[in-house]
N, C-alpha and C positions, 0 to 999 in steps of 0.2 A: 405603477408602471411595471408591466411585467420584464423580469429578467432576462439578458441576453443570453443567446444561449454561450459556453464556455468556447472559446478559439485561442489559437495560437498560431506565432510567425514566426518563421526560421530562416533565418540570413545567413548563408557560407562565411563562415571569416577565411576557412582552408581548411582544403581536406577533407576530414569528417567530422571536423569543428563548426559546429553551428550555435549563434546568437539566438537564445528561443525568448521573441516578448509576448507576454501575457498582456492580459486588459490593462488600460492605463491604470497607472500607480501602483503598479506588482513590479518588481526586482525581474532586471532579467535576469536568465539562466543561458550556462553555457555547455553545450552535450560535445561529447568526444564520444569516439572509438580508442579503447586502448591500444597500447602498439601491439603488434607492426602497423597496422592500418594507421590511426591516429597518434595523439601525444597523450591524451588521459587529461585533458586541459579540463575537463569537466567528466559528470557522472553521463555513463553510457546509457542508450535506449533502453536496456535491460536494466539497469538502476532505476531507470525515471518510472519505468512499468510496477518496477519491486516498489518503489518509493509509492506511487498515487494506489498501489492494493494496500500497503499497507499503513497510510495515511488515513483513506476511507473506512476501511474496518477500526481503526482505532478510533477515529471520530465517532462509528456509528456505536459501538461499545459505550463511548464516553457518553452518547444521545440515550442510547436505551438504560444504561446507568443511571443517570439524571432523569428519567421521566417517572422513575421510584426513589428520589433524590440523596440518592445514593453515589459515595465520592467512592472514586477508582483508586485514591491516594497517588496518584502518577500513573501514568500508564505509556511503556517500554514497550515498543515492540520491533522485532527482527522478520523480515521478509528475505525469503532463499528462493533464488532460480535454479533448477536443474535445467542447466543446456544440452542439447545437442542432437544429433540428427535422424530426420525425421524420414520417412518410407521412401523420398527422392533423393535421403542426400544429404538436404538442407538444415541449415542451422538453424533450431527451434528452443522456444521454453517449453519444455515437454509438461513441468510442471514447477508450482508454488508452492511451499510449504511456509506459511504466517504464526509464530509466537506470539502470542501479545501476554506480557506480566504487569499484573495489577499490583500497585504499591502497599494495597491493604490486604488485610486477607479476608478469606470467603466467607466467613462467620458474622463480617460487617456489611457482608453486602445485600439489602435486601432486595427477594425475589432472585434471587441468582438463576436460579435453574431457567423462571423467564426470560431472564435477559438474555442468557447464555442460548436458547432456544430462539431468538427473534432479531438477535441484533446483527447478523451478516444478512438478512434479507432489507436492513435500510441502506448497505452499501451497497451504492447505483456500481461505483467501478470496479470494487470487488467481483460482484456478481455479474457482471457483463463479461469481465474479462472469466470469469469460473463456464463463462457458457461456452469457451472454446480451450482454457488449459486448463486441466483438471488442479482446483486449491486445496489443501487442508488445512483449517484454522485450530491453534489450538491456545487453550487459554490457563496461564495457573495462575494463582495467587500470590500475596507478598512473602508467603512462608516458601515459596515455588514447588505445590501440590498443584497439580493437574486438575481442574475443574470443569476442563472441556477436551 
């Protein structure tokens, strides 16, 4: 049976606190706006954006890791939004910068240079979202030398 495609629902509790449900049997989440607007009752649209790019790249790293069955040793990674305003005015994520640190180091990891070469083109939300805010990924090892 093929898969549905990914949705979500947002119900106001107040303000600019929303109840967000995911498909049956996922946890809901709860977004805010920090104050003044909001209370910070949860992570803001720009967290949840930082969060699912760099979730997806982390996954897709851990994918292309594994399909030369090579262990990450853990894999840490920090997502940064630069805010702010854009040619109207408006308040924008101008751009992404994504860390990701591998728990091992680069000398265990075989094929590295492949991997490090192919694995942001298997993230879908990465790369969707990289078509309109400009990302830069960068990736070091457990020793934290830069390898991308």
């Amino acid at each position: 049976m093929p898969e549905q495609p990914p949705s979500v629902t947002l119900r106001q509790v107040r303000d600019y606190e929303f109840d967000i449900a995911f498909t049956e049997g996922i946890s809901h989440l709860v977004s805010d706006e920090p104050p003044p607007l909001g209370r910070a009752a949860g992570p803001s649209p720009s967290h949840l954006l930082l969060a699912a790019v760099a979730s997806c790249m982390s996954s897709s790293l851990n994918f292309a890791l594994a399909k030369f069955k090579s262990d990450p040793g853990g894999i840490t990674t920090t997502a940064r939004a630069h805010i702010g305003r854009n040619e109207a005015g408006r308040m924008r994520v101008l751009h992404i910068e994504v860390e990701i640190r591998l728990g091992t180091t680069a000398d265990r990891v075989s094929h590295l240079e492949r991997v490090l070469a192919q694995f942001e083109d298997f993230c879908t939300v990465g790369a969707s979202v990289r078509a309109g805010i400009p990302t830069d990924v960068a990736v070091f090892d457990g020793r934290g030398v830069k390898v991308k």
